[in-house]
C-alpha positions in Angstrom: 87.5 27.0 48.9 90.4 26.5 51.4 93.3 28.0 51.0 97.0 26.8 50.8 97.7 27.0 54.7 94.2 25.1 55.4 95.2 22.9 53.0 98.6 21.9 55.0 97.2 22.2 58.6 94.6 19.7 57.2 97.3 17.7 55.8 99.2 17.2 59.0 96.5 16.1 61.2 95.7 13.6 58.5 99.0 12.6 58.6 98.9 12.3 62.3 95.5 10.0 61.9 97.4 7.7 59.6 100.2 6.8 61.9 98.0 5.5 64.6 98.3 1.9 64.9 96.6 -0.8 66.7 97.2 -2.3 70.4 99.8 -4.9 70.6 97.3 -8.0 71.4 100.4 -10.1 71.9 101.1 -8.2 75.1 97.8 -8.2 76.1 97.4 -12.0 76.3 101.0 -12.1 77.8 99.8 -10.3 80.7 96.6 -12.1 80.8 98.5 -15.5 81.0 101.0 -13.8 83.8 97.9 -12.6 85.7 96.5 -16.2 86.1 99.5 -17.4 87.0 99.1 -15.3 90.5 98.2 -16.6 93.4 95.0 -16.1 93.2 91.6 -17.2 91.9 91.7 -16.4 88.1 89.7 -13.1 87.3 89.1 -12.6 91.1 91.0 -8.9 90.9 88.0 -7.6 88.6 88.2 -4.8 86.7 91.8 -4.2 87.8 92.9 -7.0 85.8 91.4 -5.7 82.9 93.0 -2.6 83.4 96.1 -4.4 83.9 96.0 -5.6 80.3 94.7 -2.6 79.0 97.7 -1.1 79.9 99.9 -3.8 78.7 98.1 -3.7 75.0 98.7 0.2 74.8 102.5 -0.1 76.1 103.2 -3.3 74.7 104.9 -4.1 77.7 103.9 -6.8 79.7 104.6 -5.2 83.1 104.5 -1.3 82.4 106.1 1.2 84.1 104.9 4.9 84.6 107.6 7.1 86.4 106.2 10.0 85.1 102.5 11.1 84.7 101.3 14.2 83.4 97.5 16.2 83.5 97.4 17.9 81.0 94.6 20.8 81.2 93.6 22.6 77.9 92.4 25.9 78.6 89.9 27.9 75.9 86.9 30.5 76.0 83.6 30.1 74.3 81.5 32.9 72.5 78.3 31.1 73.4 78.4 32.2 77.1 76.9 35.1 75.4 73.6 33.0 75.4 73.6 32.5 79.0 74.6 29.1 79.4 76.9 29.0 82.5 76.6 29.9 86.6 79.6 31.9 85.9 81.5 34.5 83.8 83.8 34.2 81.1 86.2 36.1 82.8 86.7 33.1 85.6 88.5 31.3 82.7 91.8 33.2 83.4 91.4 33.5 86.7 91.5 29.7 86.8 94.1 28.8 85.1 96.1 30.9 87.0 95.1 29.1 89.9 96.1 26.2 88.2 99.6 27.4 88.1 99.4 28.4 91.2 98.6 24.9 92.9 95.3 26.1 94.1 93.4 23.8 92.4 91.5 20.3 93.1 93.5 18.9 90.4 96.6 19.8 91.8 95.3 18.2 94.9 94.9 15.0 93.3 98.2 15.4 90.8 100.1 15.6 93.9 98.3 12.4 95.9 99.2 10.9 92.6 102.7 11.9 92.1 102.1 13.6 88.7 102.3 17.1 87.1 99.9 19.3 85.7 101.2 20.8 82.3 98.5 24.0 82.0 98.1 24.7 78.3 96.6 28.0 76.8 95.1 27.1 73.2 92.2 29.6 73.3 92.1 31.6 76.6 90.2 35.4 75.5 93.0 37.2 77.6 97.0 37.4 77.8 98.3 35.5 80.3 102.0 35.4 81.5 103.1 32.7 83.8 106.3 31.1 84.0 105.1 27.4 83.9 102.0 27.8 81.3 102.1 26.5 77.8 101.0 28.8 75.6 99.7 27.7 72.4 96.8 29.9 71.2 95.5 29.4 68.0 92.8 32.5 69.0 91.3 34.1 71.5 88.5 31.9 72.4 86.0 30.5 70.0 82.9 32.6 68.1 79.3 32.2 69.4 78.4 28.7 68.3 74.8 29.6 68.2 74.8 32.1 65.5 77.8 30.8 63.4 80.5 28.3 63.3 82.7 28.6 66.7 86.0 28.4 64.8 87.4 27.4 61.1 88.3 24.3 59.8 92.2 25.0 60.3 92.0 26.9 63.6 89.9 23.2 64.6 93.1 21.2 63.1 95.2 23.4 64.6 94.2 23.1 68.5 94.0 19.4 67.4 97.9 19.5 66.7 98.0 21.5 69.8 97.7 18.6 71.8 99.5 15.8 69.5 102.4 17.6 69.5 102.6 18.9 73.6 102.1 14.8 74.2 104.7 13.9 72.0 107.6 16.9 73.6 106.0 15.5 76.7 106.8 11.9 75.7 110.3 12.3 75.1 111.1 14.4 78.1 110.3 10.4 79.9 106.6 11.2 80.6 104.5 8.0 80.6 101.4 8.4 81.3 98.6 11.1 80.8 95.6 12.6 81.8 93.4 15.0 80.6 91.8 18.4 81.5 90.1 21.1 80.5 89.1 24.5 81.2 86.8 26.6 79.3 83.1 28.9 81.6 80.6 27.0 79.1 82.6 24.1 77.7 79.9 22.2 78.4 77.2 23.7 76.3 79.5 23.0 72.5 80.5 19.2 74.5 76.9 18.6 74.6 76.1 20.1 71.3 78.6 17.4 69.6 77.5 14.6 71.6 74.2 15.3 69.8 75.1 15.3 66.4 78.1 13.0 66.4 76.3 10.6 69.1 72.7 11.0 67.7 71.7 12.1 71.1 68.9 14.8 71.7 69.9 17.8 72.5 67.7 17.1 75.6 69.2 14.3 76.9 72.5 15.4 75.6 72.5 18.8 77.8 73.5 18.4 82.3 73.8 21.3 84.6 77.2 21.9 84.1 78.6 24.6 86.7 74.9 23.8 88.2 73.0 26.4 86.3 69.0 26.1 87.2 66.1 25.1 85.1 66.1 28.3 83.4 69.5 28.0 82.4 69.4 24.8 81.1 66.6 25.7 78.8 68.9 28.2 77.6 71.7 25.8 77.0 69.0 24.0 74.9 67.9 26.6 73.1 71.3 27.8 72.4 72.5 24.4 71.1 69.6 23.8 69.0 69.8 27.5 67.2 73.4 26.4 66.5 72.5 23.3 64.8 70.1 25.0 62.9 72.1 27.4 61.9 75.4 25.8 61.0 74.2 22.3 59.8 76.5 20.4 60.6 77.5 16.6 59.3 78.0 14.0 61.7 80.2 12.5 58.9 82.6 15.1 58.7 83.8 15.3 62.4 86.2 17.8 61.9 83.7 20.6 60.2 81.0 19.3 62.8 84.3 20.0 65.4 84.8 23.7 64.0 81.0 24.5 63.7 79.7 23.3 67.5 83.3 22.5 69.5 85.8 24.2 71.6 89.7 25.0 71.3 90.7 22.9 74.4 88.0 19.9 72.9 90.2 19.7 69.9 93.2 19.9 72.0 92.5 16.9 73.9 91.2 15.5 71.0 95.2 15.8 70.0 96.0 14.5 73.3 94.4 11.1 72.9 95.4 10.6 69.4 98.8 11.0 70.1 99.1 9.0 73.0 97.9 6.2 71.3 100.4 6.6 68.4 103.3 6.8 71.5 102.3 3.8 73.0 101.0 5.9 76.2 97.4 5.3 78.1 95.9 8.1 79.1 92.6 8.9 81.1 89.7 11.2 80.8 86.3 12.5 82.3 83.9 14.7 81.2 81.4 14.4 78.0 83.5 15.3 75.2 81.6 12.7 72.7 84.3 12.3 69.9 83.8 8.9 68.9 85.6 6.4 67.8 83.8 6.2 64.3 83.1 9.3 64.1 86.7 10.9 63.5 88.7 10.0 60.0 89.3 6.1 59.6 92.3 4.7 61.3 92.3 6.9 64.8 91.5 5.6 68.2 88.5 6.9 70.6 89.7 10.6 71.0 88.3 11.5 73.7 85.3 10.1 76.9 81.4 10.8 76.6 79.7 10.7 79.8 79.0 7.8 81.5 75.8 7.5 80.9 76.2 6.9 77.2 78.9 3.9 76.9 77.3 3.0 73.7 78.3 6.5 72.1 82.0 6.6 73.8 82.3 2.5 73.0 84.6 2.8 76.4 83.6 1.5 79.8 84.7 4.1 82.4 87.2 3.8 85.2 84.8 2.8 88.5 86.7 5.9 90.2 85.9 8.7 87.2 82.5 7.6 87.0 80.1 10.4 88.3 82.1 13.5 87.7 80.2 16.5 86.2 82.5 20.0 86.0 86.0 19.5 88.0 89.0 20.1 85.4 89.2 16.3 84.9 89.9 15.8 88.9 88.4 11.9 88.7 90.5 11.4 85.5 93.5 11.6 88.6 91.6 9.4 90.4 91.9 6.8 87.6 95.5 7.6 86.5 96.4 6.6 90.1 94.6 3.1 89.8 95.8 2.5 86.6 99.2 3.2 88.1 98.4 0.7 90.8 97.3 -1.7 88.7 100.1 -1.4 85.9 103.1 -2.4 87.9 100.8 -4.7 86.6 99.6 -6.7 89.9 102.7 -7.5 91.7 103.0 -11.3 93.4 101.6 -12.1 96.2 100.8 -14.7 98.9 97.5 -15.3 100.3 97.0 -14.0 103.9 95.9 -16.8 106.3 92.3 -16.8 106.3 89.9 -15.7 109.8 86.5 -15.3 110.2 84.9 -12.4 109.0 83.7 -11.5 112.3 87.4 -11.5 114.2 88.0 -9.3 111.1 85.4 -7.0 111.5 86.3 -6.8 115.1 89.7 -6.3 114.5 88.7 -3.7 111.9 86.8 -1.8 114.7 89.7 -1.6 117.1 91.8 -0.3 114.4 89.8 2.6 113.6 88.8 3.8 117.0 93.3 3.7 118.0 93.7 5.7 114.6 90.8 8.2 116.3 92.4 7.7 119.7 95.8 9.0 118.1 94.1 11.9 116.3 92.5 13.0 119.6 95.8 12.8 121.3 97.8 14.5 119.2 95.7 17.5 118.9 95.9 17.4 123.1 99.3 17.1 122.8 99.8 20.2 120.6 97.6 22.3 123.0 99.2 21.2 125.7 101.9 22.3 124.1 101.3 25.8 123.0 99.8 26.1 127.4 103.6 24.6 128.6 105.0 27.6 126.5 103.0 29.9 127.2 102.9 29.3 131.2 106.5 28.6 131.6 105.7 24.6 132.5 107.9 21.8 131.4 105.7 19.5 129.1 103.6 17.0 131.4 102.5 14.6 128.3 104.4 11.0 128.8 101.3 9.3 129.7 99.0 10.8 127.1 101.8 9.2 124.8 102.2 6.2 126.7 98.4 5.5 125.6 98.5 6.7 122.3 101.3 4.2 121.7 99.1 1.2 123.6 96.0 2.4 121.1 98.2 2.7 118.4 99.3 -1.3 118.8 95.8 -2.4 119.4 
């Protein structure tokens, strides 16, 4: 029997599921017809111009505009490293996160190539952390071992879920734009996998990777572990959210949050990973939540961004990959004028001599700098105008 406060949690998110409406087609063939009127061969830009009126469907703006971009990384332990499943400790967990905040991270790396922010969110993290730019937003302090019992109850599940609907939405009206996702969590992998089975109908066989890059042994033991917990908690693939709080994670259920929000905002959003919510399998009315793997399309009913295809265990780092070609492409493929054409061999020619100046420059300038540090250090005047003089003739080659 659930209580009053269940009762409401449960409420709210299907309250939140109810508001999510669909893609404004108008805008989508709006941009179609702008994109053919290029010049250009019609459909010769490929997947960008699909992209392109992706973008426009989920904005409803015919030429988007994304000044501000976010990474969101949810951050959560799981009771089920217990079993063994992961290269590393639970304890890393914090340790990463911290290194979020501190820059440290490849997906600050590729925030910053992409001109976004990463907004670090603690919704399950089994330690007290303290930083000045994390979010914190526990619901508990990591999840229960999925393999002997449920990770988490049905309003602890709703309640990372909200989590994330209602960061994106603050996020939203502070002029954020677009979003991507990522997550944090020694042995996320191992409750991602277990829902891809039983919400995917995948075997747990199939369904289960290397994660961290555990051996052979340990992925027997992320078998094993999966299949006791589906044994033991029985869970319904047509009741996503119990199926969510028997097998999932806190930061799944945040990002879960994440994407539905963003599509009641009118905000795209990328992912990467394998966390196989799918679009039929949450209440009726809500979007795909969140990506499956690439190697099951017909299970995330998504086709992945070329760029995030491939990725295995790196905080959602190809998700920037794809936020920043999704930015590219939804200025929404600026005019242009054909160059004059050549043939392909002056090109590739051309193309040579281009590389080998930008190596000739490299070269110099690391001359140049010892030289420089030798001049100090001997008392010389600098002797480098003709090492320059060349770098400047390779540079215009």
């Amino acid at each position: 029997m659930k209580t009053a406060m269940e009762k409401t949690t449960v409420s709210q998110l299907q309250q939140l599921i109810g508001r999510i409406g669909a893609v404004d087609a108008e805008a989508e063939a709006a941009a179609g017809v702008r994109l053919d009127q290029l010049t250009k061969p019609p459909g010769s830009l490929g997947r960008l111009e699909t992209l392109a009126k992706q973008l426009a469907a989920i904005t409803g703006e015919v030429m988007p505009a994304f000044e501000r971009k976010a990474v969101i990384v949810m951050a959560g332990d799981h009771g089920v490293c217990e079993e063994g499943v992961s290269a590393f400790p639970a304890e890393v967990t914090p340790q990463m996160v911290l290194n979020f905040l501190s820059g440290g991270a490849a997906v600050n790396v590729f925030t910053r190539q992409a001109a976004a922010e990463v907004v670090c969110v603690d919704v399950g993290v089994n330690a007290d952390l303290s930083h000045p730019g994390l979010v914190s937003r526990k619901v508990r302090r990591g999840t229960a071992n999925l393999a002997r019992g449920p990770a988490m109850t049905e309003e602890e599940a709703a309640q990372a879920v909200l989590v994330g609907a209602e960061l994106v939405a603050e996020l939203v009206e502070q002029g954020f734009r677009m979003f991507g996702t990522g997550d944090m969590g020694i042995g996320n992998t191992t409750p991602s996998a277990a829902l891809l089975a039983v919400l995917g109908g995948v075997p747990v066989a199939e369904a289960v990777g290397r994660g961290t890059g555990v051996d052979d042994a340990g992925v027997a033991r992320k078998i094993g572990a999966i299949e006791r917990g589906i044994a033991a908690n029985e869970p319904d693939a047509r009741d996503p959210l119990g199926t969510l709080a028997k097998l999932g994670g806190l930061e799944i259920a945040g990002i879960a949050g994440v994407f539905s929000a963003r599509r009641r905002s009118g905000v795209p959003s990328s992912s990467t990973g394998s966390y196989p919510l799918r679009r039929r399998s949450w209440p009726p009315g809500s979007h795909r939540l969140a990506a499956v793997h690439d190697r099951f399309p017909s299970v995330a009913g998504t086709r992945p961004c070329a760029a995030a295809a491939g990725a295995r265990a790196n905080a959602g780092a190809a998700a920037r990959h794809a936020a920043r070609g999704r930015d590219g492409c939804g200025a929404a493929v600026p005019d242009h004028r054909r160059r004059r054409p050549h043939d392909a061999r002056d090109g590739d020619v051309r193309k040579r001599r281009r590389v080998a100046g930008m190596n000739f420059v490299a070269r110099s300038a690391i001359r140049e700098r010892k030289d420089r540090h030798a001049d100090a250090r001997n008392g010389r005047r600098p002797q480098r105008q003709k090492r320059l003089r060349r770098a400047a003739c390779a540079a215009r080659a």
